[in-house]
C-alpha positions as CSV (number, residue, x, y, z in Angstrom):
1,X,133.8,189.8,82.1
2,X,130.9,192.1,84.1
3,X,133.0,194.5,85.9
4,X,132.2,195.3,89.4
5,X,134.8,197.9,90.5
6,X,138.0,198.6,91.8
7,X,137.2,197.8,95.4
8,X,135.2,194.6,94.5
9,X,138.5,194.3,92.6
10,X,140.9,194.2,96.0
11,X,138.5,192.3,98.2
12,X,138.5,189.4,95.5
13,X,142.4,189.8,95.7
14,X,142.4,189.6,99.3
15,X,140.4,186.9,99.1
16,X,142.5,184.7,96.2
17,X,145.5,185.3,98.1
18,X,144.2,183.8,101.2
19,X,142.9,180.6,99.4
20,X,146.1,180.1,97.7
21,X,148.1,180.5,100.6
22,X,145.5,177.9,102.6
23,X,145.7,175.9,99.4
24,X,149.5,175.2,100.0
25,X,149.0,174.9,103.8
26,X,146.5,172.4,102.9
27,X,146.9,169.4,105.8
28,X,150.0,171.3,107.0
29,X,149.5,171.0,110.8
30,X,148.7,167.2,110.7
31,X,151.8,166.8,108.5
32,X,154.2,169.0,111.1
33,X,152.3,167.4,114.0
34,X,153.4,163.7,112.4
35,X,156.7,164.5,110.7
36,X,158.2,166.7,113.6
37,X,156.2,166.0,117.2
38,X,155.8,162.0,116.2
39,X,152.3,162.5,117.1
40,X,149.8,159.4,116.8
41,X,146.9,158.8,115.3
42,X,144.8,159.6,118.4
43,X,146.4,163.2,118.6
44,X,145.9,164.1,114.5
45,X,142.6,163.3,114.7
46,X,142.5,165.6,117.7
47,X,144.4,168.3,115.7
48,X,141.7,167.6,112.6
49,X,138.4,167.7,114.5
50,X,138.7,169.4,118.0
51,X,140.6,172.8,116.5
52,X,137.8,173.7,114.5
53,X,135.2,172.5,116.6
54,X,136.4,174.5,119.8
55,X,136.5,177.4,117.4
56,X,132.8,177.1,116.0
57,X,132.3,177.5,119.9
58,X,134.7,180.4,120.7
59,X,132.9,182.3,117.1
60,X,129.6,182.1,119.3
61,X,130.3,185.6,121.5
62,X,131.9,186.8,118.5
63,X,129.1,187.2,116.1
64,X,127.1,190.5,117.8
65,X,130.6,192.4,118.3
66,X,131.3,191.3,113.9
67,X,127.8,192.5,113.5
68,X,128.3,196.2,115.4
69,X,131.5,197.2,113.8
70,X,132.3,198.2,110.5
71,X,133.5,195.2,108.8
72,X,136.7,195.8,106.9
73,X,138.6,196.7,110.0
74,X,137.2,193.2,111.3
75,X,138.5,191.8,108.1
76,X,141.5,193.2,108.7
77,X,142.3,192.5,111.9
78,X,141.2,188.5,111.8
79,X,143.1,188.4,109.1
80,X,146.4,189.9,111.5
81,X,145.7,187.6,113.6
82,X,145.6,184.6,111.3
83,X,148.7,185.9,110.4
84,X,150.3,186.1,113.9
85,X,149.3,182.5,114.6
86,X,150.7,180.9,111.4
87,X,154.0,182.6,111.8
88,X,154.0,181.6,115.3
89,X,154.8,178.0,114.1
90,X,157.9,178.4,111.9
91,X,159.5,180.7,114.8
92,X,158.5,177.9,117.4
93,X,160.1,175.6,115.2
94,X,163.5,177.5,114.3
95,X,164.1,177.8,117.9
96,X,163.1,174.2,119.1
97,X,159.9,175.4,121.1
98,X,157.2,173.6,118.6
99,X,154.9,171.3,120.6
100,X,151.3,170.1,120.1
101,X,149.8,172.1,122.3
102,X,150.5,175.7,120.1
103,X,149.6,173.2,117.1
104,X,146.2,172.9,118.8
105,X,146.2,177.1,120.0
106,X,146.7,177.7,116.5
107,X,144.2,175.5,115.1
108,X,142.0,177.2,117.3
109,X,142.5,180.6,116.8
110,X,142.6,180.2,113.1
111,X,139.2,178.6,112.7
112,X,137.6,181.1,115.1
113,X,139.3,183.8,112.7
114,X,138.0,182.3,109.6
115,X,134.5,182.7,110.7
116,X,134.9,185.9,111.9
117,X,136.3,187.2,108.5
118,X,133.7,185.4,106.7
119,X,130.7,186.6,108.3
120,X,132.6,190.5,108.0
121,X,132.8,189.7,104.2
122,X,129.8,188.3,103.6
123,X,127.6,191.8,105.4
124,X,131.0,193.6,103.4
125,X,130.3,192.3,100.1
126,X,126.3,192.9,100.2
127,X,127.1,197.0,100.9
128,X,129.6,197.0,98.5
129,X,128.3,195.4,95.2
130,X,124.8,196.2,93.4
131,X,122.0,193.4,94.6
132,X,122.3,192.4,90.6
133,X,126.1,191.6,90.7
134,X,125.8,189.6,94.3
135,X,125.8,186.2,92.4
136,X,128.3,187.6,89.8
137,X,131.1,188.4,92.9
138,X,129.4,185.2,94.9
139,X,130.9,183.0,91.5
140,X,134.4,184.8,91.5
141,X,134.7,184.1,94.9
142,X,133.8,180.2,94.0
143,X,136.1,180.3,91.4
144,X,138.9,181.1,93.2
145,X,138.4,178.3,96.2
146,X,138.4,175.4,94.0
147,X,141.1,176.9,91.7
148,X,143.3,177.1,94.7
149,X,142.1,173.7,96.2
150,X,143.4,172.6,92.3
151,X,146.3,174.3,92.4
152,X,147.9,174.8,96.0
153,X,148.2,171.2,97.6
154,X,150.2,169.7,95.1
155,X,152.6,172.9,95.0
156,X,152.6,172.6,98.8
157,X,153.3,168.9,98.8
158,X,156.2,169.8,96.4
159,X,157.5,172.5,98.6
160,X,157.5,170.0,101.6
161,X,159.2,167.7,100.2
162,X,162.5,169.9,99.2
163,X,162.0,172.7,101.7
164,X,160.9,171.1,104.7
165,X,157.5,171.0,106.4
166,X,157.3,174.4,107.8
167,X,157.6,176.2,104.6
168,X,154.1,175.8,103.6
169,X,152.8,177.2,106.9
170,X,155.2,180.2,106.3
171,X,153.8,181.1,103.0
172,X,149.9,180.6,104.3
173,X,150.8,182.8,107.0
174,X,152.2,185.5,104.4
175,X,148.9,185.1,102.3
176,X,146.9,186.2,105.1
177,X,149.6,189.5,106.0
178,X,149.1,190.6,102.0
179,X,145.0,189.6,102.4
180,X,144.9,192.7,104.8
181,X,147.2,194.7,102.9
182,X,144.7,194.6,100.1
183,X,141.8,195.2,101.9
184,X,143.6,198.8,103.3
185,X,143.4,199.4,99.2
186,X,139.9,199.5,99.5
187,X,138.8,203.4,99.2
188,X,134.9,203.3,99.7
189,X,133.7,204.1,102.8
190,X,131.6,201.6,105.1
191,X,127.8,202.9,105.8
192,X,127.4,203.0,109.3
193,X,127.2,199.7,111.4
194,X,123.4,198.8,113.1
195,X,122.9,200.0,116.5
196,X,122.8,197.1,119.1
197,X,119.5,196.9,120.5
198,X,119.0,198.9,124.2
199,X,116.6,196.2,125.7
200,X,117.8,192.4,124.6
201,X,121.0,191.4,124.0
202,X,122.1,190.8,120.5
203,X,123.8,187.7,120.1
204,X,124.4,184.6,117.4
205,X,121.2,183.2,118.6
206,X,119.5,186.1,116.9
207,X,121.1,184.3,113.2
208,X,119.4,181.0,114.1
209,X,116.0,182.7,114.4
210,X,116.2,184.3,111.9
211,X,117.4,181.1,109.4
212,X,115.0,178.8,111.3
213,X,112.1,181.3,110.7
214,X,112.4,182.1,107.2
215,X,111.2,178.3,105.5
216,X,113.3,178.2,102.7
217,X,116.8,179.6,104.3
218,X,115.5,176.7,106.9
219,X,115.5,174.3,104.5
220,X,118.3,174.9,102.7
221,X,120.6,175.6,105.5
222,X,119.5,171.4,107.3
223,X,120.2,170.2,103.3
224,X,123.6,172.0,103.6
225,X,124.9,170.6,106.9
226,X,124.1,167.0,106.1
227,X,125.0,167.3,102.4
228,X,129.0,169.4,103.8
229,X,128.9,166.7,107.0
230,X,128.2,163.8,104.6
231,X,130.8,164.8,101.8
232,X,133.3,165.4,104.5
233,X,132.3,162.3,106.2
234,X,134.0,160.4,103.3
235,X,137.4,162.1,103.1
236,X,139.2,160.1,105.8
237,X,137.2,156.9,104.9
238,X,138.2,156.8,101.9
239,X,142.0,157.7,102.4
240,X,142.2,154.7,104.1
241,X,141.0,152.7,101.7
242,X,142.9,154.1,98.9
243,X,146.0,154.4,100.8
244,X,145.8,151.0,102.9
245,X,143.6,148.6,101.4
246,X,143.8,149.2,97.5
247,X,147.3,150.3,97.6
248,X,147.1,153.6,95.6
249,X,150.8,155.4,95.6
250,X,150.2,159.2,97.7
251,X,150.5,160.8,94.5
252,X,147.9,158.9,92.4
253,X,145.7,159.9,95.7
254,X,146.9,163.8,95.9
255,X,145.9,163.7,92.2
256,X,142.4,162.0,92.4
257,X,141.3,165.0,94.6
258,X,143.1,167.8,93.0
259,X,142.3,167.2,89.7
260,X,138.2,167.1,89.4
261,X,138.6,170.6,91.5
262,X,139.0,172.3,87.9
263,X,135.8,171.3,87.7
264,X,134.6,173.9,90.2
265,X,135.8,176.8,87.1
266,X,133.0,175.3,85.2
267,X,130.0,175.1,87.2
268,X,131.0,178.3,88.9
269,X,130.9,180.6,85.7
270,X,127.8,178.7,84.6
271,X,126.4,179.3,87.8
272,X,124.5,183.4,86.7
273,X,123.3,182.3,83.1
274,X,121.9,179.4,84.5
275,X,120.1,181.4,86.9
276,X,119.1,183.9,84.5
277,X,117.5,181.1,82.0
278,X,115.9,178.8,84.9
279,X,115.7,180.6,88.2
280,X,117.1,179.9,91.7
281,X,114.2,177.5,92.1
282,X,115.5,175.5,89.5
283,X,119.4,175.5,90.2
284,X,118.3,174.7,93.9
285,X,116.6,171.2,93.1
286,X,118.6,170.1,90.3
287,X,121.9,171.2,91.3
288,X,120.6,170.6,94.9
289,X,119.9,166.7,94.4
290,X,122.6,165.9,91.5
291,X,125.6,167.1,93.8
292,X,124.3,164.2,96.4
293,X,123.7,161.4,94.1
294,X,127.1,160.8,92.9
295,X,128.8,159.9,96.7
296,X,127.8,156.5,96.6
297,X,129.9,155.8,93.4
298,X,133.2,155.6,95.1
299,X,131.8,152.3,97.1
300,X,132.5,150.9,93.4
301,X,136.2,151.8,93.7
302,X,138.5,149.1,92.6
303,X,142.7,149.2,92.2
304,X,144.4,150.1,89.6
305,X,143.7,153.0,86.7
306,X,139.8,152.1,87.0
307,X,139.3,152.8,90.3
308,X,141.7,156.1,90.0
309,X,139.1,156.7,87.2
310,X,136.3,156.3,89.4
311,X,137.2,158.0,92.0
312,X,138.1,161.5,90.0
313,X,134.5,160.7,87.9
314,X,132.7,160.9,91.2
315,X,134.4,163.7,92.4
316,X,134.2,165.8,89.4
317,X,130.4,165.5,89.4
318,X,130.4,166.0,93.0
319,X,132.5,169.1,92.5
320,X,130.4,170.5,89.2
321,X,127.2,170.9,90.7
322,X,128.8,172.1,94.3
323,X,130.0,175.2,92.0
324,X,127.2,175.6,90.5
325,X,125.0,175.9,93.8
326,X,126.5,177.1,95.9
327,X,127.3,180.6,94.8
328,X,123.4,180.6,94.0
329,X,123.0,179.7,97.4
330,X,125.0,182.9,98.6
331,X,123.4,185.2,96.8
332,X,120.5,184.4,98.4
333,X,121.1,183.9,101.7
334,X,122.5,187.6,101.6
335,X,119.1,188.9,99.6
336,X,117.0,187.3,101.9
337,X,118.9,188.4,105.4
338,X,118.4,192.0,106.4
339,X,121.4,194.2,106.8
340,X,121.3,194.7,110.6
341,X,121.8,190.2,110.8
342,X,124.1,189.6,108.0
343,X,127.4,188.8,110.3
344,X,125.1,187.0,112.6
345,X,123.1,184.8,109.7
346,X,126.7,183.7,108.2
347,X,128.3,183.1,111.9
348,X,125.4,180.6,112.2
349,X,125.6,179.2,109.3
350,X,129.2,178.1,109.3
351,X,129.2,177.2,113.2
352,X,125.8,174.9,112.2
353,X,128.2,173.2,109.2
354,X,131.5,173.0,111.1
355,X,129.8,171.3,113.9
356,X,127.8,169.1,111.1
357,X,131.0,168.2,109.4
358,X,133.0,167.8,112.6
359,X,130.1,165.0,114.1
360,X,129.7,163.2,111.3
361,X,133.3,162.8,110.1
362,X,133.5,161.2,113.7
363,X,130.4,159.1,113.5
364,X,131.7,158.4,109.7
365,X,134.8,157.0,111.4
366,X,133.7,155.2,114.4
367,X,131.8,153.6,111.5
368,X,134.5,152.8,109.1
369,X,136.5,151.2,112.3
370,X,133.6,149.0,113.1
371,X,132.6,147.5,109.7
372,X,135.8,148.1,107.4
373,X,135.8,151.5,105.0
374,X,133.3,150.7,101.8
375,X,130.5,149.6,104.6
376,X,131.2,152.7,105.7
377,X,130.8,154.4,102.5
378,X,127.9,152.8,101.4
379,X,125.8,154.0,104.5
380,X,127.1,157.7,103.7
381,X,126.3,157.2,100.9
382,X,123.2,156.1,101.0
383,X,122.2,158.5,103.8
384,X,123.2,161.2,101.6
385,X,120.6,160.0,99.1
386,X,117.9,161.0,101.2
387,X,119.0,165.1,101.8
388,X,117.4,166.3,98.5
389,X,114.1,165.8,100.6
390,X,115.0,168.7,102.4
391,X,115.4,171.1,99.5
392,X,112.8,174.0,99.7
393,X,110.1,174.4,96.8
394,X,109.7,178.2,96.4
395,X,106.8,180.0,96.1
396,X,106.3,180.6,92.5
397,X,106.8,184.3,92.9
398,X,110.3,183.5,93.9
399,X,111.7,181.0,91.0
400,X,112.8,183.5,89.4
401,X,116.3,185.4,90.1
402,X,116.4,189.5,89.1
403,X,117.2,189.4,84.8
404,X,120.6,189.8,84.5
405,X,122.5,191.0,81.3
406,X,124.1,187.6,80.0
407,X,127.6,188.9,80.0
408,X,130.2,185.6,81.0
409,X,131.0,185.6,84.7
């Protein structure tokens, strides 16, 4: 394994903790908001889709003031405040104060503070590590998500289920309190933040220009929202036709979705030889187009083992070449964004995909309600067919990604 330094060494802890703890807090709010507020349906889906969307809007004004700061104290302090807003719950509910309204504050606050710390780690990461060891970290990092998506919900189902259905929100809120302690382990000072500039004011419009400007970032950045949208689109679609309509027990569903995340450890540490034999070029049109194709498979699910089968098939090779892209993909987004717009690049980029997810999960319902669940999966599906237009063709300067020694990630 390439070694990259004690420091990369604690922000890669920082960041495993954090996924784990999210991992087990997986779908925690919607479970609290159904199990303890005898919310509706009307009111989860509110919980699911309006949190995060309100927050993509609340990140706007925060993506010069990320930018103009040194970022690990950014890191830190989004991470506090994840921290305060978790913990908020399981005191709320001790003392019989819990309603849906905090659910919703929290919900909030906490997507707002995700994209805050990511766009902090993402300018973080490019000072810290060599430009040669950017995909190298970018793979850990990959790693470590789906590992944790693998890993954490059935653990936090478990705990549920004997501890009661605050106890997962607890320990995410924990993960995020020893995420900042290991970032205060990092020793290597920060370079000095950009200046803002005197005339204009900066602002996360400045990220937008600069992605809409450059062709390929462009291009791959409208393949990514339709292609996160579209994937996403299908999550609650096909819940309901596992869980209503073919009958699948939870568990057999729980483990159709947990399962082909182990997947993601393959693709992700095949993600810088691949590179290094064929190029970014290459891993963005193949690995591009083959994690699209394979959505339109689960409109062939049927009950029973087979369609368990199916399900985990389609979502393996879904999950494969997602790996294998898309820490190719950050690694160069950060080469190809200059220092002084790093925090604002990422700040669009995630509010562009939240939003994209958010509209077509909502469309993707509306859908499903109005011609049953596998007409609605076959449109997605089909629509989804049509995104690996949008992948860019580099120039044939750039196919190639900087040799790298061919030491396993």
């Amino acid at each position: 394994m390439r070694r990259l330094g004690r420091d990369f060494g604690w922000l890669w802890a920082a960041y495993a903790v954090s996924a784990y703890g999210s991992g087990l807090g997986f779908g925690a709010l919607p479970l609290i908001a159904v199990l303890v507020l005898d919310a509706g349906p009307a009111e989860v889906s509110a919980l699911s889709a309006v949190g995060p969307a309100v927050g993509a809007v609340v990140a706007v004004p925060l993506a010069p003031w990320v930018e103009f700061r040194r970022k690990r104290p950014v890191m830190v302090g989004t991470d506090l405040v994840r921290f305060a807003a978790m913990a908020s719950i399981p005191v709320a509910y001790a003392l019989g104060w819990l309603g849906f309204v905090q659910l919703m504050v929290v919900s909030v606050v906490v997507a707002t503070a995700k994209i805050a710390f990511g766009a902090a780690s993402g300018a973080f990461l490019k000072g810290l590590v060599p430009k040669d060891d950017l995909l190298v970290a970018n793979a850990r990092f990959e790693s470590t998500n789906w590992s944790s998506i693998a890993i954490g919900p059935p653990l936090g189902g478990a705990a549920i289920g004997i501890l009661g259905p605050v106890v997962t929100v607890l320990a995410d809120a924990v993960s995020y309190l020893l995420s900042a302690l290991s970032l205060t382990a990092i020793r290597r000072p920060e370079s000095q933040p950009a200046v803002p500039p005197a005339k204009t004011p900066a602002g996360v419009l400045d990220g937008w220009r600069h992605i809409l400007r450059h062709p390929v970032l462009c291009s791959l950045y409208l393949n990514n929202m339709l292609v996160a949208g579209l994937i996403m689109a299908t999550e609650p679609i096909l819940a309901v036709l596992l869980l209503r309509h073919l009958g699948f027990p939870p568990w057999q569903y729980g483990l159709a979705f947990a399962a082909p995340c182990l997947g993601g450890l393959v693709g992700s540490r095949l993600a810088r030889r691949v590179v290094a034999r064929y190029g970014q070029a290459r891993v963005f049109r193949v690995a591009g187009t083959l994690r699209a194709v394979w959505l339109i498979g689960l409109v062939f699910v049927r009950p029973g083992v087979a369609g368990l089968v199916t399900v985990m098939a389609v979502e393996l090779a879904i999950i494969v070449n997602m790996s294998l892209y898309n820490p190719v993909l950050a690694t160069y987004r950060l080469e190809h964004t200059p220092k002084h717009l790093v925090a604002r690049t990422l700040t669009a980029w995630s509010i562009g995909q939240q939003t994209a997810i958010a509209v077509l999960t909502a469309l993707g319902g509306l859908l499903a309600a109005a011609t049953g669940p596998r007409t609605a999966l076959t449109v997605v599906g089909l629509l989804i067919l049509a995104t690996p237009l949008l992948l860019p063709r580099l120039p044939q300067g750039a196919k190639q990604h900087t040799p790298v020694r061919s030491t396993p990630v």
